[in-house]
C-alpha positions as a Markdown table, in Angstrom:
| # | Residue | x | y | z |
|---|---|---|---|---|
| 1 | Unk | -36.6 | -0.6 | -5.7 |
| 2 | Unk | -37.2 | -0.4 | -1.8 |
| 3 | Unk | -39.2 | 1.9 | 0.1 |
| 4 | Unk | -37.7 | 5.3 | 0.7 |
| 5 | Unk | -36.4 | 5.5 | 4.4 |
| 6 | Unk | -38.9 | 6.9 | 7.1 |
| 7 | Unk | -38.9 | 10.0 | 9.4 |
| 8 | Unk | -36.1 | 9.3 | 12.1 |
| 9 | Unk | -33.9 | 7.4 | 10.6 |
| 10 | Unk | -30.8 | 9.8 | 9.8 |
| 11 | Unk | -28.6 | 9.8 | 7.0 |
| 12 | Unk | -28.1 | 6.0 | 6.9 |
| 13 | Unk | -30.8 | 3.1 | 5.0 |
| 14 | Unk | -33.1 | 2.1 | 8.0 |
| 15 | Unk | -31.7 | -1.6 | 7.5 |
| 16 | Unk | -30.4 | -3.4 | 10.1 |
| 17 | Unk | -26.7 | -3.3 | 9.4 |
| 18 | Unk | -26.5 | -0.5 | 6.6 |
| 19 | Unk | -22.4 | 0.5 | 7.5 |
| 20 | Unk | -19.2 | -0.7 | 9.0 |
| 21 | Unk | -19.8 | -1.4 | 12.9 |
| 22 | Unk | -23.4 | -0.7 | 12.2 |
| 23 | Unk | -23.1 | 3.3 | 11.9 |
| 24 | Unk | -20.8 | 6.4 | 12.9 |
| 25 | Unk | -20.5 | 5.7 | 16.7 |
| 26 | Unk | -18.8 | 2.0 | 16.2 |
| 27 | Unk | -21.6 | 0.4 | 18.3 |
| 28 | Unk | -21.4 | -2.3 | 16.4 |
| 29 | Unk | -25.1 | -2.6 | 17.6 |
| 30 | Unk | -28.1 | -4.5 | 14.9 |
| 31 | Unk | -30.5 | -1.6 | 14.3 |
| 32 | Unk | -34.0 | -1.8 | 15.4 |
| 33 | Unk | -36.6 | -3.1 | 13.0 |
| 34 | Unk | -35.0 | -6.3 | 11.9 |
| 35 | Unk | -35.2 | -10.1 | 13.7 |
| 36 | Unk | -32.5 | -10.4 | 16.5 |
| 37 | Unk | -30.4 | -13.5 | 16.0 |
| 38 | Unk | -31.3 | -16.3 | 18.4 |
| 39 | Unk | -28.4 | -16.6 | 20.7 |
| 40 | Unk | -28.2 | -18.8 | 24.0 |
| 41 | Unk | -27.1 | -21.6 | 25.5 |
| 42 | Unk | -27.2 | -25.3 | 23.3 |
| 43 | Unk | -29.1 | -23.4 | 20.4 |
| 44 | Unk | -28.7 | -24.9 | 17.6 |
| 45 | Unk | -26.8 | -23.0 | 14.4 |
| 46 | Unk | -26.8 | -23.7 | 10.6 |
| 47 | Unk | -23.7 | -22.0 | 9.1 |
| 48 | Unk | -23.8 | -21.6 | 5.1 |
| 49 | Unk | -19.9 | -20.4 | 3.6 |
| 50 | Unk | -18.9 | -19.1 | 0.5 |
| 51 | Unk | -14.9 | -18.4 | -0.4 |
| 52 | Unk | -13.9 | -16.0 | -2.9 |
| 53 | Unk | -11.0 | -13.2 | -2.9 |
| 54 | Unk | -11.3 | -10.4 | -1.2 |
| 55 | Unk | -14.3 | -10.5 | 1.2 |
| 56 | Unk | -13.9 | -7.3 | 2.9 |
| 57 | Unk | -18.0 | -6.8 | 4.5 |
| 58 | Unk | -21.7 | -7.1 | 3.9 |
| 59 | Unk | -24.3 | -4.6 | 4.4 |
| 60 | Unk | -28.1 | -5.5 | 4.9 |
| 61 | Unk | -30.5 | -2.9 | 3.5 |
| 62 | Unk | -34.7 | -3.9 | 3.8 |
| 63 | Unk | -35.4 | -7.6 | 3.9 |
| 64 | Unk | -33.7 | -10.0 | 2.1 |
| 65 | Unk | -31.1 | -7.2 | 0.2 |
| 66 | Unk | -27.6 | -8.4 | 0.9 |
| 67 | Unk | -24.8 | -6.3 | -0.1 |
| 68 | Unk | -20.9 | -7.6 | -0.1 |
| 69 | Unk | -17.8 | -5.9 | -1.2 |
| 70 | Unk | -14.9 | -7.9 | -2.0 |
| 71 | Unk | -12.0 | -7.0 | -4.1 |
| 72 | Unk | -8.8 | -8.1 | -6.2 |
| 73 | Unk | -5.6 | -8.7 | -4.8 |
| 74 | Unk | -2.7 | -5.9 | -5.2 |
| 75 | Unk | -2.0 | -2.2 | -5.9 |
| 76 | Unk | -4.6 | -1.3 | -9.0 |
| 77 | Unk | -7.1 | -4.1 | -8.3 |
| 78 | Unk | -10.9 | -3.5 | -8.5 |
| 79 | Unk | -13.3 | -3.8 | -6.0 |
| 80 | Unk | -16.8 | -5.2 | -6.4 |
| 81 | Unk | -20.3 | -5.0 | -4.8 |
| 82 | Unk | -22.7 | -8.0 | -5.0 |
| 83 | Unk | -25.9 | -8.3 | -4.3 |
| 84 | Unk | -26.1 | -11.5 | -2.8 |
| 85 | Unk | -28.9 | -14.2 | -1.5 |
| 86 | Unk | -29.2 | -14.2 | 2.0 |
| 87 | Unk | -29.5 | -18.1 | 2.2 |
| 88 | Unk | -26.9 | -19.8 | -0.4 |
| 89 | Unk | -24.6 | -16.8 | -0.6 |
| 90 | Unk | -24.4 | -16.6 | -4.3 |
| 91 | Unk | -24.4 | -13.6 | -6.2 |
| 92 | Unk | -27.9 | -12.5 | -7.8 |
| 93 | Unk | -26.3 | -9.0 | -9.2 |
| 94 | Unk | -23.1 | -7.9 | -10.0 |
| 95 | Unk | -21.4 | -4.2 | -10.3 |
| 96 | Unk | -18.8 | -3.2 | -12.8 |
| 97 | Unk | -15.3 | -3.4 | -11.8 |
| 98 | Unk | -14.7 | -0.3 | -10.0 |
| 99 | Unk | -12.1 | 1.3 | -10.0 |
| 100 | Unk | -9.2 | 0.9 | -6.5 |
| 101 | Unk | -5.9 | 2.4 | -5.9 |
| 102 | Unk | -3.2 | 1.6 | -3.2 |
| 103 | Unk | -4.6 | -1.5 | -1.1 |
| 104 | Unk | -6.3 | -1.6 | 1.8 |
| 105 | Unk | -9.7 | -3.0 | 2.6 |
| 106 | Unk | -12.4 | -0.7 | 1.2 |
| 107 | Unk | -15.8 | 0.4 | 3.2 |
| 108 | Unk | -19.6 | 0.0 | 1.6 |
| 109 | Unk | -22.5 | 1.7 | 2.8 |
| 110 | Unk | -26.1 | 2.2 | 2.5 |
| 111 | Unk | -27.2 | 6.0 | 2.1 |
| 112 | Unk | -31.0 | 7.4 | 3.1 |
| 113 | Unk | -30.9 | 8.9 | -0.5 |
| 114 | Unk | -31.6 | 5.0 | -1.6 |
| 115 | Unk | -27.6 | 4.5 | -2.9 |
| 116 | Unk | -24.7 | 2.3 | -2.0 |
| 117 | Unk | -21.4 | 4.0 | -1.8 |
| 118 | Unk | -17.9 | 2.1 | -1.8 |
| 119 | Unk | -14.4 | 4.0 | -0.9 |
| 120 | Unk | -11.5 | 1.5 | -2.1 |
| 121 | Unk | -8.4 | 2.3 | -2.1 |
| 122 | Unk | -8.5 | 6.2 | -3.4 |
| 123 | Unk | -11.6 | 6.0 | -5.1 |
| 124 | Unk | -15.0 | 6.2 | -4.5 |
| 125 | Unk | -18.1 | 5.4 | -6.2 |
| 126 | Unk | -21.8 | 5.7 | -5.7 |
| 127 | Unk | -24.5 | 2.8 | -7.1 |
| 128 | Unk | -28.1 | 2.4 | -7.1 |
| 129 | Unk | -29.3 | -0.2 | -5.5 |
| 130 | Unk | -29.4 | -2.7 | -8.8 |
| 131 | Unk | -25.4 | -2.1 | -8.6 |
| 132 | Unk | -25.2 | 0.1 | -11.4 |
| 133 | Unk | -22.9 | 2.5 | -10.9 |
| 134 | Unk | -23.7 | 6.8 | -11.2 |
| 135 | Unk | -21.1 | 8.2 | -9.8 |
| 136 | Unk | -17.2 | 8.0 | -9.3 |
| 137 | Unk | -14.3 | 9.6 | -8.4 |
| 138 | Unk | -10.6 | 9.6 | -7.9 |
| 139 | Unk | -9.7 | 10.6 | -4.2 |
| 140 | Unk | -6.6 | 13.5 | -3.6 |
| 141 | Unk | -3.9 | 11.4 | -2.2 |
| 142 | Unk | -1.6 | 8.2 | -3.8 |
| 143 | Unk | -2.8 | 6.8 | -0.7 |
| 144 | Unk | -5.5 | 4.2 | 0.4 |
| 145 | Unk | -8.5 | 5.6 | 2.3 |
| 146 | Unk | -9.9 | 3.3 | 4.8 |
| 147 | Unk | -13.7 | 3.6 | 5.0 |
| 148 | Unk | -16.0 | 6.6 | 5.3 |
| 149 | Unk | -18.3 | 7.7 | 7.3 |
| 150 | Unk | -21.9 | 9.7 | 6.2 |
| 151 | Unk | -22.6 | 12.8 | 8.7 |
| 152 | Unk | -26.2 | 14.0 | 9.4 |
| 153 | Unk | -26.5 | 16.1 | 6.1 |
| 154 | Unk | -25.3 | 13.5 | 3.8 |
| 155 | Unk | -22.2 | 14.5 | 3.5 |
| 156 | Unk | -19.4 | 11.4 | 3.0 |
| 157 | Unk | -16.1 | 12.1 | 4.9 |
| 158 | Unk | -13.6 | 10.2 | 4.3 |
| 159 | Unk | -9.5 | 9.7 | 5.0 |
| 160 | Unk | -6.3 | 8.5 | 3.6 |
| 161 | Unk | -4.2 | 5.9 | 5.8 |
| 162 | Unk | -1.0 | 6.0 | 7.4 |
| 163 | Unk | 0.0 | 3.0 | 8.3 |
| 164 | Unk | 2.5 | 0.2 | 6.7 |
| 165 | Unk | 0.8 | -2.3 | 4.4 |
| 166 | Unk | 2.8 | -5.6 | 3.4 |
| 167 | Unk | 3.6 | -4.5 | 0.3 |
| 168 | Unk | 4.5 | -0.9 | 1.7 |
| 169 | Unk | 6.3 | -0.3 | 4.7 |
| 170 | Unk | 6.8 | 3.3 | 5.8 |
| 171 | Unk | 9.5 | 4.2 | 8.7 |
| 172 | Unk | 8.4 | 5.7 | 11.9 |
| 173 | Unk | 9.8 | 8.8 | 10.3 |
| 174 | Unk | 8.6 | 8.3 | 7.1 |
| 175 | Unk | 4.5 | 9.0 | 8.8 |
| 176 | Unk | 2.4 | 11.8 | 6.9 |
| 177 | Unk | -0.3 | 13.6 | 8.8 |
| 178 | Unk | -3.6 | 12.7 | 7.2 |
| 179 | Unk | -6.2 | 15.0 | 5.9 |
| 180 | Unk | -10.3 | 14.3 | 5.6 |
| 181 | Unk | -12.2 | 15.1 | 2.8 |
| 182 | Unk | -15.9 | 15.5 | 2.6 |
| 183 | Unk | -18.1 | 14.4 | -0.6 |
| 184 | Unk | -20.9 | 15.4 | -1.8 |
| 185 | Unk | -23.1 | 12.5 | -1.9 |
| 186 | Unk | -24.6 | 13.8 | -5.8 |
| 187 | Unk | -21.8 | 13.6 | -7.7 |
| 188 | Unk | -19.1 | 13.2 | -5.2 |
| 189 | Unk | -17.3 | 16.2 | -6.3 |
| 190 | Unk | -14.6 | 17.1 | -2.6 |
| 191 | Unk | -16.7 | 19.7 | -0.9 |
| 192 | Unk | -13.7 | 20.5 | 1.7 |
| 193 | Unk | -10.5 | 19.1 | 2.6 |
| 194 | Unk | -8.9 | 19.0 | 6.0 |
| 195 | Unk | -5.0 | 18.2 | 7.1 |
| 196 | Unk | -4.7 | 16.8 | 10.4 |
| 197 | Unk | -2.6 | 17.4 | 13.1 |
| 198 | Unk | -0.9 | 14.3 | 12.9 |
| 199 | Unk | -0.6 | 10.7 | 11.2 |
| 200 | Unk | -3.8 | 8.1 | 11.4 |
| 201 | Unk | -4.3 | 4.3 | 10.6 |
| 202 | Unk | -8.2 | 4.4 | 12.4 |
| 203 | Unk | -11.0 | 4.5 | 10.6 |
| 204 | Unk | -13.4 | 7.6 | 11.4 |
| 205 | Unk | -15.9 | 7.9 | 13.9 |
| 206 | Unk | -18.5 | 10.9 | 14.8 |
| 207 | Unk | -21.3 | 11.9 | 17.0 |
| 208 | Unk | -23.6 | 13.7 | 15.1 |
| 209 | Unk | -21.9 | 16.1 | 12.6 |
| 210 | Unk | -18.3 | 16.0 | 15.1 |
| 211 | Unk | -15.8 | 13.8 | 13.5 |
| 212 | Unk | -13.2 | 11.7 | 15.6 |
| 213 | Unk | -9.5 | 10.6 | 14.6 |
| 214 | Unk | -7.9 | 8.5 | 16.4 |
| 215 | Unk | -4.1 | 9.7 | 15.4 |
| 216 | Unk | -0.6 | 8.4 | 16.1 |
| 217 | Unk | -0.5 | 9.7 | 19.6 |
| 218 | Unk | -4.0 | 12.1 | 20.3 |
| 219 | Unk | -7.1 | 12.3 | 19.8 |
| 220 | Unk | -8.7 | 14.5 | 17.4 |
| 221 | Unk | -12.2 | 16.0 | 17.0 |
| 222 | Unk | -13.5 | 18.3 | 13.7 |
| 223 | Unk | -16.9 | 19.9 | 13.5 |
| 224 | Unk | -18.7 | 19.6 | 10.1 |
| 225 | Unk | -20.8 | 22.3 | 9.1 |
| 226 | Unk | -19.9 | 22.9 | 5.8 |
| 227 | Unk | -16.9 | 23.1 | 6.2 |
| 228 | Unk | -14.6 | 21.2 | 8.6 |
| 229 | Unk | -14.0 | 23.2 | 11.9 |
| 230 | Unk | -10.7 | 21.6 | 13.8 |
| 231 | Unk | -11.3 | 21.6 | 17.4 |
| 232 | Unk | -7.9 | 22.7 | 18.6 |
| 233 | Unk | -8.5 | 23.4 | 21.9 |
| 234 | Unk | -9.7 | 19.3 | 22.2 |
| 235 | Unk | -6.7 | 17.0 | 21.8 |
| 236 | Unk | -6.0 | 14.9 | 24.4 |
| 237 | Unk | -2.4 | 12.9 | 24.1 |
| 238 | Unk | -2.8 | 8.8 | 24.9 |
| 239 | Unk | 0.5 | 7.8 | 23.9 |
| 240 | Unk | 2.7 | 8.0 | 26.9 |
| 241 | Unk | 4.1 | 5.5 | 27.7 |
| 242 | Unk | 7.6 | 3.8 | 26.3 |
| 243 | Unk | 7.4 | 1.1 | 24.2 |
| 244 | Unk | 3.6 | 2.4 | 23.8 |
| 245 | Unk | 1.8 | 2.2 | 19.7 |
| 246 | Unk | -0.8 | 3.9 | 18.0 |
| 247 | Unk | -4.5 | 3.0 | 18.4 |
| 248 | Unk | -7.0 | 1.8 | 15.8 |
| 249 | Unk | -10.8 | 2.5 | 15.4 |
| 250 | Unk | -12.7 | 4.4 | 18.4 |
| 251 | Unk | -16.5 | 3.9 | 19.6 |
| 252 | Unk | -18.1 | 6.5 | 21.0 |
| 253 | Unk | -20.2 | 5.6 | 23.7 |
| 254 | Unk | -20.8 | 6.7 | 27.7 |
| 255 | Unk | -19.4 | 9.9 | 27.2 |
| 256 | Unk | -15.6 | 8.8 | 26.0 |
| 257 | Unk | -13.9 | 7.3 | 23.1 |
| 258 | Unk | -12.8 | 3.7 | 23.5 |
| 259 | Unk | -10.2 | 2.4 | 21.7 |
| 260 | Unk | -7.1 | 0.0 | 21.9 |
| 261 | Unk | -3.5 | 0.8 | 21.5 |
| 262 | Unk | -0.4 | -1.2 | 20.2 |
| 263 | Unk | -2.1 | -0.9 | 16.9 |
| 264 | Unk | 1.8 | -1.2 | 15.3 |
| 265 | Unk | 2.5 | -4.5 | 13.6 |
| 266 | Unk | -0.6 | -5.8 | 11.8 |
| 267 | Unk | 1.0 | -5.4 | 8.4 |
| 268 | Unk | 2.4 | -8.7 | 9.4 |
| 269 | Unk | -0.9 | -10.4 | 9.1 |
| 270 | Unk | -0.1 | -14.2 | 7.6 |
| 271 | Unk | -3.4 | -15.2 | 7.8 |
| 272 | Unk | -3.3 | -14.4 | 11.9 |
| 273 | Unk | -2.1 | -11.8 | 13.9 |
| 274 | Unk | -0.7 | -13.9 | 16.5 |
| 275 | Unk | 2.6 | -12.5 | 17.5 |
| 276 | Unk | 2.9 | -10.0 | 14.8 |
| 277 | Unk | 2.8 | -7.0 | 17.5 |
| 278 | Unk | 6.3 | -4.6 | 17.6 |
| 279 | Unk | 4.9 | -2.9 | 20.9 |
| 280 | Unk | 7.0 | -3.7 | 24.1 |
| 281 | Unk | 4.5 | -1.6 | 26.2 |
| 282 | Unk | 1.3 | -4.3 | 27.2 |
| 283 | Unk | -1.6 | -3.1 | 25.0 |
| 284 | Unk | -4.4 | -0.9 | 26.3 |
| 285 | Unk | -7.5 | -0.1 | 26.3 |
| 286 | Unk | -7.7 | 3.8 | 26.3 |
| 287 | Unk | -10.8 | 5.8 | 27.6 |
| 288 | Unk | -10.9 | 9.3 | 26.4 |
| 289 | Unk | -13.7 | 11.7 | 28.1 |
| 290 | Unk | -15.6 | 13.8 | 25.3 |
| 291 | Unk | -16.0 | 16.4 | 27.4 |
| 292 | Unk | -12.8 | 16.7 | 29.9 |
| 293 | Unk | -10.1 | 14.7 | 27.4 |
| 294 | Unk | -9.0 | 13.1 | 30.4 |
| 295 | Unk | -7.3 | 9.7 | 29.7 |
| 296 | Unk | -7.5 | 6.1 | 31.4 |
| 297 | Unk | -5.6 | 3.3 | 30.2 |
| 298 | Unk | -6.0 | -0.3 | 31.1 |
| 299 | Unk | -4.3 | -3.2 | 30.7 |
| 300 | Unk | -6.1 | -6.1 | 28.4 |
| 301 | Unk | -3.3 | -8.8 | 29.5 |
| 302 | Unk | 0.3 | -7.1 | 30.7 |
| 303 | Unk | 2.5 | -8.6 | 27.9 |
| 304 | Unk | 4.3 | -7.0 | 25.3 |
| 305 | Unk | 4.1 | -7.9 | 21.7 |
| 306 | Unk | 0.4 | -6.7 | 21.8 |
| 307 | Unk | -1.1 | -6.3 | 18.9 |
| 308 | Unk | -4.6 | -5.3 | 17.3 |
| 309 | Unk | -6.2 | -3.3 | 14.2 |
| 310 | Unk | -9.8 | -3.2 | 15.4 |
| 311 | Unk | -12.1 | -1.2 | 17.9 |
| 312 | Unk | -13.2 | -2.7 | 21.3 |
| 313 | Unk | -17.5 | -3.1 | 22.0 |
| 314 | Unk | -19.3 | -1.3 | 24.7 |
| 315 | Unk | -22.4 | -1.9 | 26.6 |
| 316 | Unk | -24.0 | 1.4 | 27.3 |
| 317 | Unk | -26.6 | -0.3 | 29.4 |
| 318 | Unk | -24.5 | -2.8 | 31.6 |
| 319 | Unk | -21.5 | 0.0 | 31.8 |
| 320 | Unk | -19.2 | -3.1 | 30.1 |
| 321 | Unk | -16.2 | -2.4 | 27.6 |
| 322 | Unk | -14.7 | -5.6 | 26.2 |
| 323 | Unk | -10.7 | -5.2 | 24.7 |
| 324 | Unk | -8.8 | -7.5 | 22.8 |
| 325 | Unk | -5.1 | -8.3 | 22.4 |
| 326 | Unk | -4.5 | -10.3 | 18.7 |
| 327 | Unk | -1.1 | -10.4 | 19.0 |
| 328 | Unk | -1.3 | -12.3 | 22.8 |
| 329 | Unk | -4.7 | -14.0 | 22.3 |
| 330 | Unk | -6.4 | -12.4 | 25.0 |
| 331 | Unk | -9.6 | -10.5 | 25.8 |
| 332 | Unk | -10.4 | -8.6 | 29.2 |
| 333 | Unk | -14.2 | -6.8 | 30.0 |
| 334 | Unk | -14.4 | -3.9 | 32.6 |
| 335 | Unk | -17.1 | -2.7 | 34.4 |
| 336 | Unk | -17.3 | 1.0 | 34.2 |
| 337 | Unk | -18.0 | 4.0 | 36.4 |
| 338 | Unk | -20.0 | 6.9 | 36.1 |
| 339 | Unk | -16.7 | 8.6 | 36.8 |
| 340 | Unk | -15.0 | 6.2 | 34.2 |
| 341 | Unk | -13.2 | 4.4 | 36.9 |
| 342 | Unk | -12.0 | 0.6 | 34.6 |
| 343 | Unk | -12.3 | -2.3 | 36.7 |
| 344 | Unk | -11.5 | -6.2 | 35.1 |
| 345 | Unk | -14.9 | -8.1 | 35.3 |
| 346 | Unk | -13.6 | -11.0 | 33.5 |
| 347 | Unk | -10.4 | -12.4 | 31.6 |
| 348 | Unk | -10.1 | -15.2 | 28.9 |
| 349 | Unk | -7.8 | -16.5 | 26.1 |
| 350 | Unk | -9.0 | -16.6 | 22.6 |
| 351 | Unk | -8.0 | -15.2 | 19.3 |
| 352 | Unk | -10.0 | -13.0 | 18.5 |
| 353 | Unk | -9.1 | -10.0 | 15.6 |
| 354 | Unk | -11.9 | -8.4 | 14.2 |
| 355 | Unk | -14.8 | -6.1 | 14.6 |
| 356 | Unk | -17.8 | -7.7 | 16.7 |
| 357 | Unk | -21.2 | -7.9 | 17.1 |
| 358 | Unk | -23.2 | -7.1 | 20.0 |
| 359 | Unk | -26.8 | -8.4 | 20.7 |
| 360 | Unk | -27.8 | -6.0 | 23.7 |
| 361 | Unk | -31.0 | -7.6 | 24.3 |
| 362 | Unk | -29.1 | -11.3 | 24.6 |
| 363 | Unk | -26.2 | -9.3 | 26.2 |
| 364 | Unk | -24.2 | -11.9 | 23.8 |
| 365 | Unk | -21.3 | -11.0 | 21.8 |
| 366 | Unk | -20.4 | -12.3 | 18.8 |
| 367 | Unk | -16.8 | -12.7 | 18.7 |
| 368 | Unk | -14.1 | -15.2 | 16.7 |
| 369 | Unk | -11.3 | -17.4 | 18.0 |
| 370 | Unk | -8.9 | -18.7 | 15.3 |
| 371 | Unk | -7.5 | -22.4 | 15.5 |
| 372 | Unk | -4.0 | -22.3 | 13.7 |
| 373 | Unk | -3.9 | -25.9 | 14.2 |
| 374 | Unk | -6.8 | -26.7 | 12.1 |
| 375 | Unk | -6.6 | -23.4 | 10.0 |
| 376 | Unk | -10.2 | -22.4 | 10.4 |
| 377 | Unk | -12.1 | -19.1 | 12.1 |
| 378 | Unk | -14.6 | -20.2 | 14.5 |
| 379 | Unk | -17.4 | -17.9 | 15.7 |
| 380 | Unk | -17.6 | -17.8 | 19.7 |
| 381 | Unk | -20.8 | -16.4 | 21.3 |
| 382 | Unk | -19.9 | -15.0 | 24.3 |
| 383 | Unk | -21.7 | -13.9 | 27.6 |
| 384 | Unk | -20.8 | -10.5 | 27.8 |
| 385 | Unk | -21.1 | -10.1 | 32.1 |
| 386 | Unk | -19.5 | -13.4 | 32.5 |
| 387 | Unk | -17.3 | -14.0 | 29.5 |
| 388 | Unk | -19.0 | -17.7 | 29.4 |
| 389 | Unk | -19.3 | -19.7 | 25.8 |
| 390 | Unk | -22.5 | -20.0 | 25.0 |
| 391 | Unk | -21.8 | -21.5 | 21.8 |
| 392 | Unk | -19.1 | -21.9 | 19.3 |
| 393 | Unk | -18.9 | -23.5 | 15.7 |
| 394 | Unk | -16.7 | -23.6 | 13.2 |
| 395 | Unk | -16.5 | -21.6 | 9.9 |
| 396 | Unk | -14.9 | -22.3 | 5.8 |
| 397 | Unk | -12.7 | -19.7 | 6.5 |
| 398 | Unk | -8.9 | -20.6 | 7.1 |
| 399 | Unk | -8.1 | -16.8 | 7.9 |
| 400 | Unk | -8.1 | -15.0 | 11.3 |
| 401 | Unk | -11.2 | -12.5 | 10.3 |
| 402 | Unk | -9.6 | -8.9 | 10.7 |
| 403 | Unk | -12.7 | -6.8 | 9.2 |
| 404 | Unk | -16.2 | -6.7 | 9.3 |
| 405 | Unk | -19.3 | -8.6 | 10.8 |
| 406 | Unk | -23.2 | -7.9 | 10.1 |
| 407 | Unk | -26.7 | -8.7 | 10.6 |
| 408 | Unk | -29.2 | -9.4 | 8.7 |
| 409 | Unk | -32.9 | -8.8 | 8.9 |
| 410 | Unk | -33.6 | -12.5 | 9.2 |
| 411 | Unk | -30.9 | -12.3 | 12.7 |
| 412 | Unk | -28.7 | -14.0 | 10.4 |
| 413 | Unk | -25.1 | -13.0 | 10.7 |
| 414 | Unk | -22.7 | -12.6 | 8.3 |
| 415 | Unk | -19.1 | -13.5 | 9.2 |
| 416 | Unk | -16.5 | -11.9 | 6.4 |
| 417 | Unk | -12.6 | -13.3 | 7.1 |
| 418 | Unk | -11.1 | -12.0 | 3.7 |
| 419 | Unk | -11.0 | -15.7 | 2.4 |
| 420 | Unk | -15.2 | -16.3 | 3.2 |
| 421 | Unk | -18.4 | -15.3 | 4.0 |
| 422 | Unk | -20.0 | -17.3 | 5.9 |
| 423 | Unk | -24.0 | -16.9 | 7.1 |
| 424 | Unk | -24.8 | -18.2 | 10.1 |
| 425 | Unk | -28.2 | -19.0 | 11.3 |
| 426 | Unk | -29.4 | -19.3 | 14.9 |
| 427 | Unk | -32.3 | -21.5 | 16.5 |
């Protein structure tokens, strides 16, 4: 059993990586504490993979604790959480099958109270940290829930997902609003339940105990204290434009809420989301001040047929947002002004799809770039005020990776692409 978590470190496991994008904001940031991997120009890296249906993410807890989730394929299937070794991959503990729901990749995360949680499709279930399982539950909705989020108190907060999946498509029309529902982190029994304003395929994001949604056309912000407080006097609208989508997953950073738009489409995913985008508007990235909910919107490439189902990364320190365009292959970074003011620092193509990594320090990020010749996901470390290479390397994986990265306290980095996980060491 580890050590309990230290003053400080919130309602998250002081690991380096103990969530989806790293925590509640979508920094997408390694915590302090741990090794930082490596990164720079002609270093050399040792990449270990492992394939296996469904590898969704990994979490990293203390030193050497390795958690995946991966899950069946299909309506009904189970999900399960390994604990994994950090060098070869291969699983040292295994949980029970738990129980899943209506598909859609799941979301694990490390607690302060010591436990691992998992949402999969409209369960959830809480396990200690040898896997076995003490709690679960059976979420309100027939619907998927994609991820959760724990808020200062403990409290879980989680959401049901509106969008098409391939085995599921819903009509324009056919959109439900979505509602959140907060757990208790004990026994997981629904301490509140809250109906948005309008339809949402993002995951959740907050800033302290304020939860962010980005919805089909607005952005929408509820207070936890308790109870879950709308804010409906904050609700800023970013869809305006014709031929303009929804947007995925936001990051809350300088004041704003990043996110990118065109988010319509990704149901089509065949293994790459390369020209699987509906939009006829060019895809965005959308700035949303916390404070004013004034909106900016700025173009990653100008063509149509955008397409992505991930957040953007921002560097707090250089004032740098980097967007992406999956369904065109492109990625443009921005400088930003204290005002917000976007302005294109640098431009390149590559096919990039899922959530990143960002090594501050290095100012590197750790991005992907899928070869459909080959059929392989390669891992492309990227200069983040110039947009250089400083290195690239191939992967097992034959999928575009569409979910989630991590760190490890060693610097390794985990690279999950649905098909494979695949550690890669830097030096």
């Amino acid at each position: 059993m580890s050590a309990a978590p230290g003053p400080g470190t919130g309602a998250y496991w002081p690991g380096p990586w103990p969530a989806e994008d790293g925590g509640p904001r979508r920094l997408q940031v390694p915590r302090p504490g741990g090794a930082v991997p490596n990164v720079r120009p002609g270093c050399a890296v040792e990449v270990v993979s492992r394939t296996d249906p469904v590898i969704t993410m990994a979490v990293t807890r203390d030193a050497g604790e390795v958690y995946l989730l991966r899950h069946g394929i299909g309506d009904g299937a189970p999900a399960l959480v390994e604990r994994i070794d950090p060098d070869t991959l291969a699983p040292l503990a295994t949980s029970a099958e738990l129980a899943g729901g209506p598909l859609w990749p799941g979301s694990l995360g490390a607690h302060a109270n010591g436990s691992l949680y998992v949402v999969f499709g409209n369960q959830a279930h809480r396990l200690a940290p040898d896997l076995t399982v003490l709690a679960s539950t059976r979420l309100p909705r027939d619907r998927p829930y994609n991820g959760f989020l724990v808020l200062p108190d403990g409290t879980l907060v989680t959401k049901d997902f509106a969008g098409a999946r391939p085995s599921t498509p819903v009509g324009p029309g056919d959109r439900e609003p979505c509602e959140l529902v907060a757990l208790d982190p004990e026994d997981l029994t629904v301490l509140d339940r809250c109906e948005l304003a309008e339809p949402s395929v993002a995951r959740l994001s907050a800033l302290g105990a304020h939860v962010y949604v980005v919805g089909d056309t607005g952005l929408l912000r509820v207070a936890w204290d308790g109870r879950f407080r709308p804010d409906d006097a904050f609700r800023p609208t970013y869809r305006t434009l014709e031929g303009q989508s929804y947007g995925w997953d936001c990051v809350l950073a300088l004041g704003a809420a990043w996110f990118l738009d065109d988010g319509d489409g990704s149901e089509g995913f065949d293994g790459s989301l390369r020209g699987k985008g509906l939009a006829t508007a060019p895809l965005h990235l959308v700035r949303i001040d916390l404070d004013s909910g004034a909106v900016t919107l700025a173009e990653i490439c100008g063509e149509p047929g955008g397409l992505v189902a991930n957040p953007p990364l921002v560097d707090p320190g250089r004032g740098i947002v980097v967007g992406y365009d999956s369904g065109n292959g492109a990625m443009r970074a921005f400088d930003v002004t204290a005002g917000g003011t976007l302005s294109t620092r640098w431009d390149r193509r590559q096919d990039h799809a899922s959530h990143l990594v960002f090594l501050p320090d290095a100012g590197a990020v750790v991005s992907g770039d899928h070869d459909p010749v080959r059929m392989v996901e390669q891992v492309v470390v990227l200069d983040i005020t110039t947009g250089d290479e400083l290195l690239r390397t191939d992967t097992e994986g034959p999928l575009q990776s569409v979910v989630f990265p991590s760190v490890g306290h060693d610097g390794a980095v985990y690279w999950c692409s649905l098909s494979t996980v695949s550690r890669l060491r830097f030096s």
